[in-house]
ROGUVEX-983579 format. One record per residue: x, y negated, z of N, C-alpha, C, O in turn. Coordinates in steps of 0.02 Angstrom, whole numbers, plus 50000, padded with zeros to 5 digits. Atoms other than C-alpha are relative to their C-alpha. Layout:
// ROGUVEX-983579
XYZXYZXYZXYZ ...
END
This chain:
// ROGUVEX-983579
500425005950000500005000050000500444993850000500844993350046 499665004650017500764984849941499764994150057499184993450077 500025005849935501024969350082499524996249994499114994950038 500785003350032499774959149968499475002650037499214999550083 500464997449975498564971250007499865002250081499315003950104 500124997449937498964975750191499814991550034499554991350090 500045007049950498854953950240499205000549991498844999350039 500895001250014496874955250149499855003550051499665001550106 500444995449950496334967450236500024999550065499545002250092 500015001649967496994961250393499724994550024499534993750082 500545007750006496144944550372499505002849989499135000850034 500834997150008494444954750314499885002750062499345000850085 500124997949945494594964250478499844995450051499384996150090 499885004649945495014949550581499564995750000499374993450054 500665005949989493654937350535499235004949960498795002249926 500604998849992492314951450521499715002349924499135004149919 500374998050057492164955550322499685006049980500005010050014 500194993149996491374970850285500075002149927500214998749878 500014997550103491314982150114500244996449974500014992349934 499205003150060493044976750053499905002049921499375005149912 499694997550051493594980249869500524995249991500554989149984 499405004450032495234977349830500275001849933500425007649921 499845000350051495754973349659500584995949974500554989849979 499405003450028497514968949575500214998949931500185004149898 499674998550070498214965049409500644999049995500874993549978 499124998450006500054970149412500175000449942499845004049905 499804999850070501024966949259499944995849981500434993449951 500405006150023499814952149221500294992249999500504990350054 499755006350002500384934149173499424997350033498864998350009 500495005749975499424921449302499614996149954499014995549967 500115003450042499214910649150499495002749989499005000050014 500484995650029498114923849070499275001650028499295005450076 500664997949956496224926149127499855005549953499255005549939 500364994450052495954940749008500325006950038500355012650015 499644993049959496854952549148499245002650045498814999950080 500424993149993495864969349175499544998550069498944999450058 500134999549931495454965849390499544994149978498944995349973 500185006449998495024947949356499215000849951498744997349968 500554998650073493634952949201499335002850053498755000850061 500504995449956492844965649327499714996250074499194997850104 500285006149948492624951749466499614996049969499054994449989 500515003950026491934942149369499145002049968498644998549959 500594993350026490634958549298499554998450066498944998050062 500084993949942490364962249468499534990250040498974990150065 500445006449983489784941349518499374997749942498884995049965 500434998750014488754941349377499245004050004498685002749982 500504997049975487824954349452499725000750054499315004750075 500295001749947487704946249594500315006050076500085007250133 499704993149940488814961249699500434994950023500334998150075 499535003349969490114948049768499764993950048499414989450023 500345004549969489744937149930500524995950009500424989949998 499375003050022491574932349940500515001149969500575006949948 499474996850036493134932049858500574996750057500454992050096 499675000549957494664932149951500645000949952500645005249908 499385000650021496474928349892500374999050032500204996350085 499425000549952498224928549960500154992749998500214989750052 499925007850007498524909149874499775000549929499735005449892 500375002250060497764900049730500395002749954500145005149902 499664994350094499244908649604499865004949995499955008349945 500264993350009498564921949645499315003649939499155008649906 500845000150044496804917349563500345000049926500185003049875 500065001850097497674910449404500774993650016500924991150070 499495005549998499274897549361499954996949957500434994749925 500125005850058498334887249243499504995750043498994997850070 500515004849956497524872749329499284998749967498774999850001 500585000550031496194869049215499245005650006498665004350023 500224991349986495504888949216499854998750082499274998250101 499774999149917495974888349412499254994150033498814995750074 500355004949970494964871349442499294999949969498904995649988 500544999950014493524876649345499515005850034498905006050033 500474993749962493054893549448500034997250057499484996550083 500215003449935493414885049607499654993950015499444993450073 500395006050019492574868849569499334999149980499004994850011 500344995950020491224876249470499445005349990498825005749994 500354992950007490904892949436499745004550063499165006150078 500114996549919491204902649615499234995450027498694998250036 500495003249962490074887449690499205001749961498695002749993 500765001050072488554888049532499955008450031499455007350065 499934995349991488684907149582499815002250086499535007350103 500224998249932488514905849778500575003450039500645003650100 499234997749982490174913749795500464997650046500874994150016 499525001249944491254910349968500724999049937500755001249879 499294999650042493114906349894500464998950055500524993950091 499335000649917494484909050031500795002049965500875007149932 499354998350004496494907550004500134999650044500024994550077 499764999349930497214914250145500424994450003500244988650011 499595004850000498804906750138500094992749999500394989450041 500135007250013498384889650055499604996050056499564990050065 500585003649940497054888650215499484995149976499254990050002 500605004350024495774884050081499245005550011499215011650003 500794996749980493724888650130499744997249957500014991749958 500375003850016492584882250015499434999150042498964995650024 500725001749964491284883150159500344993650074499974991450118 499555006249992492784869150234500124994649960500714993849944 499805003050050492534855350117500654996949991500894996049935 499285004849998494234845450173500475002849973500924999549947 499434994050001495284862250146500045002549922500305007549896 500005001150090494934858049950500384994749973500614993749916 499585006750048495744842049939500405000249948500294998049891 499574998950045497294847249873500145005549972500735007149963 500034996250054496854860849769500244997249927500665000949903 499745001050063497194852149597500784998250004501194997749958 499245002750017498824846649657500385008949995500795011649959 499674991149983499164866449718499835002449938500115007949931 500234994250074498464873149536500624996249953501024998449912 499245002950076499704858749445500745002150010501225002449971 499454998049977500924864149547500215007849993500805009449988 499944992350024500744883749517499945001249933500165006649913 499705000450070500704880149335500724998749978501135002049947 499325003850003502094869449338500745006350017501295005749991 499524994749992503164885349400499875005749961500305010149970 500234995950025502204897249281500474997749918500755000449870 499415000950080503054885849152500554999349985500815000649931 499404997449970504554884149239500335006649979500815007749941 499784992250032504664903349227500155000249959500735002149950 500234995850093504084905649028500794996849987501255000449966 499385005250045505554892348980500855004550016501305005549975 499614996749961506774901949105500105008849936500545011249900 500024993450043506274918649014500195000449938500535004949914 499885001150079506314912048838500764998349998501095001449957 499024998650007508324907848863500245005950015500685008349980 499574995150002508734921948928499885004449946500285009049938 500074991550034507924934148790500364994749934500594997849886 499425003050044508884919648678500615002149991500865004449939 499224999949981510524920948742500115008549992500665010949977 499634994350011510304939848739499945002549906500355006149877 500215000050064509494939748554500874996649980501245001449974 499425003850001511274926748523500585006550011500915007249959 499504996049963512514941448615499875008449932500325012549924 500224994650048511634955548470499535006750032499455012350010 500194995649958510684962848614499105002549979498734998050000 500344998550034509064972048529499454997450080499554999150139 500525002249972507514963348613499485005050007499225005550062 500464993649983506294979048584499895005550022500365009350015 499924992049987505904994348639499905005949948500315010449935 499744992450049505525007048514500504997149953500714991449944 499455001750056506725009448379499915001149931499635006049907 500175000450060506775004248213499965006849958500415010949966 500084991650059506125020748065500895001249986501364997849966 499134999450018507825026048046500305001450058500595006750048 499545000349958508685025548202499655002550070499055002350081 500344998649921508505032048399500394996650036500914994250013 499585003049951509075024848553500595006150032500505012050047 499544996949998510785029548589500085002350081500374998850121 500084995949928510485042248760499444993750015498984991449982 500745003149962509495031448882499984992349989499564988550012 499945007350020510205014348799499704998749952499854999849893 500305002250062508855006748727500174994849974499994994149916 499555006550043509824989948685500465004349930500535000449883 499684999250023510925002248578499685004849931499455010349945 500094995950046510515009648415500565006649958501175005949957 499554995050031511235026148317499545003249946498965005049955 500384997450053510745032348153499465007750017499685012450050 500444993150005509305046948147500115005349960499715005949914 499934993850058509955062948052499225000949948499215001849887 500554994949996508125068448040499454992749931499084995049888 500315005250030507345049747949500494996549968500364995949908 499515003450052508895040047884499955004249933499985000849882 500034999750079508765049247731499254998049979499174995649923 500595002150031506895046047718500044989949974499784987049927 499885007850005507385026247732500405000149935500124996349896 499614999250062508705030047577499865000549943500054998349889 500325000450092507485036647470499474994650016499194993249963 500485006750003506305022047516500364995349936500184994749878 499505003350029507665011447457500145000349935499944996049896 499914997250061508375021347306499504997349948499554992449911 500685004250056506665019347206499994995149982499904993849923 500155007950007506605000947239500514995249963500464989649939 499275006350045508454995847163499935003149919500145000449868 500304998550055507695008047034499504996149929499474997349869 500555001850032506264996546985499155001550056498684997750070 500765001349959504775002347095499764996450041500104992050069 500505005949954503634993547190499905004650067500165010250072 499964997749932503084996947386499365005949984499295011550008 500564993049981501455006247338500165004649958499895010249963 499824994450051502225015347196500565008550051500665014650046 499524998049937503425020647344499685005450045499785011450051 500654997049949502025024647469499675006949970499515012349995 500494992250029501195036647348500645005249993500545010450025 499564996849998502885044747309500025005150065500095011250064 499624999149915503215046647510499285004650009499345009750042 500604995649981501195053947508500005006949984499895011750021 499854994150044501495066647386500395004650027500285010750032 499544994849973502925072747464499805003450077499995008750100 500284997649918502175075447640500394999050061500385001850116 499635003849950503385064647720499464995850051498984992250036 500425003049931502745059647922500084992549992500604989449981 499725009649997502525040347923500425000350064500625004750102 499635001549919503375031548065499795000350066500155001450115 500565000149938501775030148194500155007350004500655008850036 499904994549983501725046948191500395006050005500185011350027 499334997450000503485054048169500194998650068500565002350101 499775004849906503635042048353499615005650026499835010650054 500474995849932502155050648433500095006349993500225008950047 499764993549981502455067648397500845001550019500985007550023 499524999549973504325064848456500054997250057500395000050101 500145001449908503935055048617499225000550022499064999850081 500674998749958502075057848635499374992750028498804992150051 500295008649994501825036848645499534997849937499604999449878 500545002950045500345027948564500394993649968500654989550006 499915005650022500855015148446499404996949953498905000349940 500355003550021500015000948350499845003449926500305004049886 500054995950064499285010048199499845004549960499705004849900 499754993050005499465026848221499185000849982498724997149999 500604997350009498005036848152500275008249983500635008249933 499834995649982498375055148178499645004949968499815010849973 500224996650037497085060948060500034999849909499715002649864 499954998650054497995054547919500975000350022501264994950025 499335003549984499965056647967500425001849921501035001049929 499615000350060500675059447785500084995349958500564994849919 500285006050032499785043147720500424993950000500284989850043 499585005050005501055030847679499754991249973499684992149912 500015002750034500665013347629500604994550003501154994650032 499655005250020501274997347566500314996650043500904995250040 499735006649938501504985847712500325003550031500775000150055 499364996349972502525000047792500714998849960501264998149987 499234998250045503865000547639500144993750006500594992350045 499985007049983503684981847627500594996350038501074992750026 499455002749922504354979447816500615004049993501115000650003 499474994650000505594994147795500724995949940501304994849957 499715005150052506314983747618500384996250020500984996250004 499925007849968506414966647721500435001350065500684996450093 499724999449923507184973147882500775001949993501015006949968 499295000550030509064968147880500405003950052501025003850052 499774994249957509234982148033500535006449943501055009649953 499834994350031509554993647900500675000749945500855005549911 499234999950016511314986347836500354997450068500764992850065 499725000949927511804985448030499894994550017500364992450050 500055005249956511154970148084499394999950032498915002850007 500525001949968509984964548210499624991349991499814985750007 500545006249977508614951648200499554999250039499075003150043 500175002249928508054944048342499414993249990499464989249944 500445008949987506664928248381499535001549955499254996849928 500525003250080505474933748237499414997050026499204992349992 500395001049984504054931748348499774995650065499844997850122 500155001149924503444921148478499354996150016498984994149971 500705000749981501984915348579499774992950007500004990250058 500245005749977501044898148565500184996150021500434991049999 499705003049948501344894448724500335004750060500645009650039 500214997049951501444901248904499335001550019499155007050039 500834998050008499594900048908499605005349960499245010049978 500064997850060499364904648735500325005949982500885005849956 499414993650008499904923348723499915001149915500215006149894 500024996450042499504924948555500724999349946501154994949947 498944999750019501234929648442499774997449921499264998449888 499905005250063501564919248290500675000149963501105002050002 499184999550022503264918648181500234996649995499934991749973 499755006349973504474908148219500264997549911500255001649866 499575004450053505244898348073500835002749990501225003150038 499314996950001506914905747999500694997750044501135001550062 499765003249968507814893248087500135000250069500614997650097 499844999149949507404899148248500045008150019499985010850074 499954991349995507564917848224500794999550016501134994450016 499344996649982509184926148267500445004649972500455009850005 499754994050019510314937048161500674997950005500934992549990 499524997849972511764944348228500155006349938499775010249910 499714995150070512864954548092500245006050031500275006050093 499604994049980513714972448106500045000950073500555000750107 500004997949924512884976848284499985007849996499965011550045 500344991549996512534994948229500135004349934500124999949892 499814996750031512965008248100499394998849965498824998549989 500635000950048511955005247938499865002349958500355002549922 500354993950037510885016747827500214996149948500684998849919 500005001550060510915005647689500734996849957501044993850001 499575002650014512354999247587499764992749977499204991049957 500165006050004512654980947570499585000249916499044997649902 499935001650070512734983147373499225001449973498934997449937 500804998749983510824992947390499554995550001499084994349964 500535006149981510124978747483499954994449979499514990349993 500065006350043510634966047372499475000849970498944997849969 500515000050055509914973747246499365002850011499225005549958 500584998449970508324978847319499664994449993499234993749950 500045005950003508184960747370499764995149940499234992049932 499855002650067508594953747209499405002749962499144998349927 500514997350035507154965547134499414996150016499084992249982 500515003349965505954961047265499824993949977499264992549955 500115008650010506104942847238499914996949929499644991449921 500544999850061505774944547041499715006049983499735008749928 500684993950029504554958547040499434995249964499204989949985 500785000650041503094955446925499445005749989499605010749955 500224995050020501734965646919499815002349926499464998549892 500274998050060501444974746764499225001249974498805004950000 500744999350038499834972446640499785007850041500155011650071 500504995149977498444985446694500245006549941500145012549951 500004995050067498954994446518500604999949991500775000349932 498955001149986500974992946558499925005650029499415007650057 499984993649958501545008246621500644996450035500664996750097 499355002649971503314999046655500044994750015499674991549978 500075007749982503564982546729500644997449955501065001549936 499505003550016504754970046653500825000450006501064995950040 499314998749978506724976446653500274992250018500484990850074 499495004949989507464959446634499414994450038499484988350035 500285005749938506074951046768500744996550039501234998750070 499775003049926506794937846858500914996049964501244991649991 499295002450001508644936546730499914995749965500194990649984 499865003550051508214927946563499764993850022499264993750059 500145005950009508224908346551499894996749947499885000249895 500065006550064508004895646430500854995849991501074991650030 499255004549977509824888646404499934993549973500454990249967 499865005849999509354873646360499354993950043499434987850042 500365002849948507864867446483500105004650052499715003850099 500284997649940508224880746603499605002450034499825004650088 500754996749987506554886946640500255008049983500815009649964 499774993149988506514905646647499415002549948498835000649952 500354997250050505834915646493499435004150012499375009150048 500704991149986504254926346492499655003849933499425001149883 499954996450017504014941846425499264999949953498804999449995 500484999750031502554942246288499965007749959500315010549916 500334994350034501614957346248499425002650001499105001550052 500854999349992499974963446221499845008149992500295012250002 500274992549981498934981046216499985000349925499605004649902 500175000050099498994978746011500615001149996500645007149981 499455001150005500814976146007500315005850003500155010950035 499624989449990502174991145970500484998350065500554992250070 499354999949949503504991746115500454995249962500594989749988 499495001450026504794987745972500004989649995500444985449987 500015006250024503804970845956499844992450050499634986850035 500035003649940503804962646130500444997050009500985000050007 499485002650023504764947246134499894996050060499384995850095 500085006049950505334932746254499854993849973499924993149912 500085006550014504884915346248500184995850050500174997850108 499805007649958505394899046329499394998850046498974997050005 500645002249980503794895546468499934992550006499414990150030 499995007149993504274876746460499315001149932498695001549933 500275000150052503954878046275499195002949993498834999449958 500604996749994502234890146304499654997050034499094996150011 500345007949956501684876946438499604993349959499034991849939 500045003550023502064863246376500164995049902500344989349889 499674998750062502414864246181500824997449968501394997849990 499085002150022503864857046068500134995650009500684993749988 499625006449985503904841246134500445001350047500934997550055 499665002049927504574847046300500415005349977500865005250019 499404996550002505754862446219499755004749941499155003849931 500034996450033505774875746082499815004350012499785004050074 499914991850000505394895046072500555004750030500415009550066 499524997249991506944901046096499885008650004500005011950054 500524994449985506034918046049500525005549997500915003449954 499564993650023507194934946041499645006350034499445006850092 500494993649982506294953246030500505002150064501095000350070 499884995549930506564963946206500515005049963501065005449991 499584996150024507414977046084500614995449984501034994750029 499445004349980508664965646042500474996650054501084995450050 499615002249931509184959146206500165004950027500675004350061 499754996449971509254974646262500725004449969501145007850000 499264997050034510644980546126500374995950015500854998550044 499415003249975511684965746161500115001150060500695002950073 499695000049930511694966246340500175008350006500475009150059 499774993749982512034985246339500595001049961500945005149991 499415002550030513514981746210500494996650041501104996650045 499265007549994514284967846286500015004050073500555003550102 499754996449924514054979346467500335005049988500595006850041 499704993550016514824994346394500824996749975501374999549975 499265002750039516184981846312500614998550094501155000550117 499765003049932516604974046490500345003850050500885003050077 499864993349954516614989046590500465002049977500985002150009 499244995450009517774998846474500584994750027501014996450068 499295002149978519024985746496500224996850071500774995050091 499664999249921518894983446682500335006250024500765006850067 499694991949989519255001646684500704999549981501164998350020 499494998850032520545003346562500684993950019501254995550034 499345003549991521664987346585499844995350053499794989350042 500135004949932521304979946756500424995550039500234991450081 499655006949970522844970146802499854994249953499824988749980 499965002650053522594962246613499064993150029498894987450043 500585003749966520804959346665499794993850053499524988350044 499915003949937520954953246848500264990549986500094984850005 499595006150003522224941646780499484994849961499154991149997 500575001750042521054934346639499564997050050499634991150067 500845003049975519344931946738500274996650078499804995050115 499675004349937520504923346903500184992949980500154987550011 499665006249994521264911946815499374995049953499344988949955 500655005950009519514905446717499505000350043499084995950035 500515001449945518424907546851500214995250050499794991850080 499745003349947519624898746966500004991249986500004987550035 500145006250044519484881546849499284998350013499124992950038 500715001750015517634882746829499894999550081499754993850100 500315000449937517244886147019500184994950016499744991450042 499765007049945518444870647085499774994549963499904988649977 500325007150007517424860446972499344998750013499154992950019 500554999749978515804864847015500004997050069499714991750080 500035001149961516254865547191500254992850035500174991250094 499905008450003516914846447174499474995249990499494989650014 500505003750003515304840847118499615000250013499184996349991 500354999649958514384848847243500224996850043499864992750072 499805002049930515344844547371499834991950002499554989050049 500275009349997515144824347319499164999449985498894994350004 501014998350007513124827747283499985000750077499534996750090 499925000349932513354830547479500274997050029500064996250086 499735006249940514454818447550499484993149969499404988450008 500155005649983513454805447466499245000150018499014994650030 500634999049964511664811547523500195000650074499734997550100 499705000549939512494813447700500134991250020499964988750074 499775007749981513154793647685499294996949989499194992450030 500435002449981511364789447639499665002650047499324998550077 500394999949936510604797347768500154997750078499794997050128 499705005549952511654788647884499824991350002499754986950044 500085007950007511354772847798499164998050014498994992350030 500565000849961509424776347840499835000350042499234999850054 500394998849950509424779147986500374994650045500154993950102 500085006750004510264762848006499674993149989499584987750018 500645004050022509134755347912499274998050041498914993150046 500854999549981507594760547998500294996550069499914991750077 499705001849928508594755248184500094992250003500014988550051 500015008150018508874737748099499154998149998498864993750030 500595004450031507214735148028499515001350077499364995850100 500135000349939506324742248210500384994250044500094991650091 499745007549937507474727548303499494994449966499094990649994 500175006150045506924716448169499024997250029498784991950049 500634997449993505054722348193499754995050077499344990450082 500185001049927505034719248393500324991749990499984987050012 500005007849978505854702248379499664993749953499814987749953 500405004050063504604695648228500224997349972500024991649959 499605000650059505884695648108499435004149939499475001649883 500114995850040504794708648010499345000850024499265002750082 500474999049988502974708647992499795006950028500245011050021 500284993749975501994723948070499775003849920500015009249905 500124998350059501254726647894500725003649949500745009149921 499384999050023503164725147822500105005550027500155010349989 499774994249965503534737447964499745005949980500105010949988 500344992549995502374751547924500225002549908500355008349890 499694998050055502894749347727500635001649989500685007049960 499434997749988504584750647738500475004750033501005007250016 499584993349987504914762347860499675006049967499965011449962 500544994650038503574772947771500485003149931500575008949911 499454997150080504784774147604500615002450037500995006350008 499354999449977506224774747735500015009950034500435014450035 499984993650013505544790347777499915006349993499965012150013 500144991250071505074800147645500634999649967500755004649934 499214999850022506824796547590500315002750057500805005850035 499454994149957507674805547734499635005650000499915010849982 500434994450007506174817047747500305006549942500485012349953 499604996650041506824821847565500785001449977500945004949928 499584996349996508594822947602499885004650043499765010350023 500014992949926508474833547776499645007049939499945012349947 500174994450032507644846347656500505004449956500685010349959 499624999750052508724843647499500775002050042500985007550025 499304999749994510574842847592500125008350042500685010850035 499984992249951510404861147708500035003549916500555006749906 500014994750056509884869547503500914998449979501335002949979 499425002050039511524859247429500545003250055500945007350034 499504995649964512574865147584499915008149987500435011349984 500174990050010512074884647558500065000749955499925006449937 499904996850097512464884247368500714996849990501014998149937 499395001449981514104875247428500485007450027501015009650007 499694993649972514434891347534499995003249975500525006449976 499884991950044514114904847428500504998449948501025001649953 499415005150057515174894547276500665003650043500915009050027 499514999949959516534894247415500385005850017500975007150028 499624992849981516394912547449500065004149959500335009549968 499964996150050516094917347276500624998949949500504999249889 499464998450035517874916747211500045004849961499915009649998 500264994250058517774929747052500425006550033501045006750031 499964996049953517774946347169500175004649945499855009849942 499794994250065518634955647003500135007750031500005012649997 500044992049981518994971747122499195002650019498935008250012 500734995250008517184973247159499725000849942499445006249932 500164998250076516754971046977500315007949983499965012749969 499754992650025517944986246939500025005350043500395010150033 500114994549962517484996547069499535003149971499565008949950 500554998750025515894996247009499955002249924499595006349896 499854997050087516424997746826500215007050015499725010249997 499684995549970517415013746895499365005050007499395010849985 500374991749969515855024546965499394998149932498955002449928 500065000250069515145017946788500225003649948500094998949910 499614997250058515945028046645499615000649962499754996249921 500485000150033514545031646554499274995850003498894996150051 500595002749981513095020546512499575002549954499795000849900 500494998650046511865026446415499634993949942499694990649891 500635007350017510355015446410500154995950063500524997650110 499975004149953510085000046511499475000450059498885001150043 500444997149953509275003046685499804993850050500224989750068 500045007049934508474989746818500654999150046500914993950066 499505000449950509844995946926500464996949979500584991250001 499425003650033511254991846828499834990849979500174985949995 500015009250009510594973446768500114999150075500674997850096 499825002249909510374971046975500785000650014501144995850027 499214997849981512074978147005500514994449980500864990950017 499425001850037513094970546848499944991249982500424987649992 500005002649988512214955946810499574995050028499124996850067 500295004049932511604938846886499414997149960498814996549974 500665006350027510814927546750500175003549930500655007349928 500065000450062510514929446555499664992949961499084991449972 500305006650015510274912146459500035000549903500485001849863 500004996650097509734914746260499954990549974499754985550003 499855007550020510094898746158499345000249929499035004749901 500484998450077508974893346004500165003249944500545007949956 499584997150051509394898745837500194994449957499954988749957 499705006450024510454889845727499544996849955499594990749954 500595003250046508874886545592499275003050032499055008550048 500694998149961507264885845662499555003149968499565002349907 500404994750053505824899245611500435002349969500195003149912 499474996350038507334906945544499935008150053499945008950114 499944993149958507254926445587500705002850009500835006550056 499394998750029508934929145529500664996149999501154996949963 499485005949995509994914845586500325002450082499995004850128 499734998649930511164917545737499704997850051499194994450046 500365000949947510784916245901500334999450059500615004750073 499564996849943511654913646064499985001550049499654997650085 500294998049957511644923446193500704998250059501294998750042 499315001049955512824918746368499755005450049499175006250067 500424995749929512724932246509500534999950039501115001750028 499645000349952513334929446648500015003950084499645001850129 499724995249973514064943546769499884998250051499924992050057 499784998149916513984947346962500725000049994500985003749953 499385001049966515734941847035500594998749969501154997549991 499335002750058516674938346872499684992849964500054989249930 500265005850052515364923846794500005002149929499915008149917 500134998250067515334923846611500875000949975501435000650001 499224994850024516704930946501500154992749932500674992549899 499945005550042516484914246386500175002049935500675001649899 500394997850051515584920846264499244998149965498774995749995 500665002250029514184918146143500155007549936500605009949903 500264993850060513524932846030499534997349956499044993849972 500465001950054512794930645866499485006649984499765012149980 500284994350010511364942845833499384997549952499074992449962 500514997550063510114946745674499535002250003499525006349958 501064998549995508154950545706500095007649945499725012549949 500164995750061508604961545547500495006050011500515011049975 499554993149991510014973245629500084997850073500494993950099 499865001249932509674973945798500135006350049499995006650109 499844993849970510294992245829500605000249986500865005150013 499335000850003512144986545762500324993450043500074987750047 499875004249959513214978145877500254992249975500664991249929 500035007750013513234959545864500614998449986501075001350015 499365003249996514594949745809500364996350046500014991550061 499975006149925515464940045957500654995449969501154997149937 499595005750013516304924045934500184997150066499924998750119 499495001749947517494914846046500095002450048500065000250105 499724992649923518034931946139500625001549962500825007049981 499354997950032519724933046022500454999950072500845004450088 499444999149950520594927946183500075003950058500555004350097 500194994649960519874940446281500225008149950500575013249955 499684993250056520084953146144500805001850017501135005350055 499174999750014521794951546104500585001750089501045005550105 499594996249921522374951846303499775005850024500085008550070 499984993149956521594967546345500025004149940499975010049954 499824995550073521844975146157500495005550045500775010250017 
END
């Protein structure tokens, strides 16, 4: 019998109460009136069964003043209800011994929020340290012996997470996935948990456990657990009042790198990623979705090409177009049209060309794509870097500005009218740097770290030797962007064309291919690659 309970009952004895019930909610946030004891007191005065209520002190009732000052103020009284805190030495059948009730409820909030703020650093600081905030463990992994902060791969599910994966750098989608995973009579995760610890989770339905869907593969995809890291903060609550859980903003989430041995390879999750983020779904009468979703551009507005084809149309005769141009017609850009069969012989040419000679002559290579990548990056990264120091100097200079024109303001230098227009432009102009300068720094850093990574190129060329045909995987893998140029005579079927493609970790090979509508199963001619030729000849 808990001390709580042995002081009531000594006070019910002592001043004469009769037919006790005692009721607790252990576990329960004060804040919260939706706790289990508290619901059933309140059942139980509705029905008129309660003559008093009896508490150890008002936090006991509740640590929200508002809630707190409306049952004792209120409800208990509208009800007929005695209200006694021992401790506090409040009676409601003592009117004086109420006075300072609202100060005692602001004051038992006031430490309720105290607490939450207290709590929320520490599961920070341990989220910060790589310390796993949950208790079960992510599909894939168990807790390592009785350390549930510690993760260790699962013999028994890490490969089910692999072939999740696999499929997806393939080309599939999450429900194409799901049905796969049905078929096979693979246990989801709810119920792979409960028949290995016997615990109810959120979900679980036990009369279908083979039933895989989407929003499972989805989360499984997205969860960066599964190249060893932990993310931390995704979720949090309102308030202290407010339990309900909400997602925090990327900004205040938490990821901590290489805390844990990881199922997936980095190179996987790129490209998974990379899929994910241009998937399209395919027409109702598509059996295949789009290979080059997400690479081809427009090289000369930039805009990103889309794929035109219809249920009339042969395969052979599905072509790209410019969507500026399809938008907005030829005032704002051209066609820039080239059939799908075609793009796909050059880019499987010029990848079969590339590869052999990362294989074959790789110091020749290395040397080559170091010393022009190393030119092009330190000029890019020069004119990022000043695109950022001078959005940085104006946002300094506004927030000067606005500090001047506020003095100005208060000493009726500057109308009130003046005031509300001026700082009003002052800022939506920082408004739109603070947005703009965080993207320009993060395309600074990757620049920075993307020095042309020529041994991962030829690693990857390496477990390459044979290409066949061209596969989702391989574009994900090999390369980043594809940009098709116009043709040299317009409505010309038969007039060159140029195509630039540009590579994962080497950039472009500084090249342009000429290609023919009328021989688009012989390999293209390529122009200004002699100096590439000739050094790895």
């Amino acid at each position: 019998m808990s001390s709580q309970q042995l002081l009531l009952q000594k006070f019910a004895v002592d001043n004469g109460f009769e037919n006790t019930l005692f009721l607790a909610d252990d576990g329960y946030s004060g804040t919260n009136f939706e706790r289990p004891a508290w619901k059933k007191v309140v059942e139980m005065i509705e029905r008129d069964e309660v003559a008093t209520l009896i508490v150890k002190d008002l936090s006991c009732l509740g640590r929200e003043y508002l809630q707190v000052g409306y049952y004792t103020e209120i409800y208990l009284p509208q009800k007929g209800v005695r209200f006694i805190a021992v401790n506090d030495s409040v009676d409601s059948l003592v009117e004086s011994s109420n006075d300072f009730n609202p100060i005692r409820n602001w004051a038992n909030e006031l430490h309720a929020k105290d607490t939450s703020k207290k709590v929320r650093a520490v599961k920070r600081m341990q989220a910060e340290h790589g310390e796993r905030l949950g208790g079960k463990p992510p599909y894939g992994y168990k807790k390592k012996d009785a350390d549930a902060k510690s993760l260790v791969v699962d013999e028994e599910t890490a490969p089910v997470v692999q072939h999740i994966f696999e499929p997806c750098a393939a080309g599939k989608g999450p429900s194409q996935i799901a049905r796969i995973l049905t078929k096979e009579q693979i246990l989801n995760p709810s119920n792979h948990y409960y028949q290995k610890t016997g615990a109810m989770v959120t979900g679980l339905d036990t009369t279908r456990p083979y039933v895989w869907n989407q929003g499972t593969i989805k989360r499984i995809l997205e969860n960066p657990v599964y190249i060893g890291h932990t993310l931390s903060m995704r979720k949090t609550t309102i308030s202290y009042k407010n339990k309900k859980a909400v997602y925090n903003p990327e900004s205040e989430q938490v990821l901590v790198e290489n805390t844990h041995e990881p199922i997936i390879t980095m190179e996987t999750w790129n490209i998974v990623q990379d899929v994910r983020q241009h998937k399209r779904r395919a027409p109702k009468h598509m059996e295949e979705p789009n290979l080059f979703s997400g690479l081809v551009y427009c090289a000369d507005c930039g805009k990103y090409m889309v794929l035109c084809r219809t249920e009339k149309m042969r395969e052979d005769q599905y072509y790209f177009r410019c969507s500026t141009y399809g938008k907005r017609g030829k005032d704002a850009c051209t066609p820039h049209q080239i059939r799908v069969v075609d793009l796909k012989q050059i880019v499987l040419d010029d990848l079969r060309r590339i590869t052999h000679f990362a294989r074959m002559k790789e110091r020749q290579f290395a040397a080559y794509i170091n010393q022009k990548n190393t030119l092009e990056l330190r000029r890019e990264i020069n004119a990022l870097q000043k695109d950022v120091d001078a959005m940085r100097r104006r946002s300094g200079e506004l927030s000067a500005l606005f500090k001047r024109l506020y003095e100005d303001n208060v000493l009726g230098r500057v109308t009130n009218e003046q005031f509300r227009m001026l700082s009003a432009d002052y800022n939506a102009e920082q408004k739109m740097l603070e947005d703009a300068i965080p993207e320009k720094e993060l395309r600074l850093e990757k620049l920075k770290a993307s020095a042309a990574s020529v041994d991962a190129f030829i690693e990857k060329a390496k477990r390459y030797t044979t290409i066949d045909e061209l596969t989702l995987e391989l574009l994900r893998l090999f390369i980043h962007r594809i940009e098709v140029g116009e043709r040299s005579k317009k409505h010309s079927h038969s007039s060159g064309q140029s195509i630039r493609i540009i590579y994962r970790d080497i950039g472009t090979t500084d090249s342009a291919m000429d290609t023919a509508e009328q021989q688009p199963h012989i390999t293209p001619a390529i122009t200004g690659k002699d100096d590439i030729i000739q050094l790895l000849a």
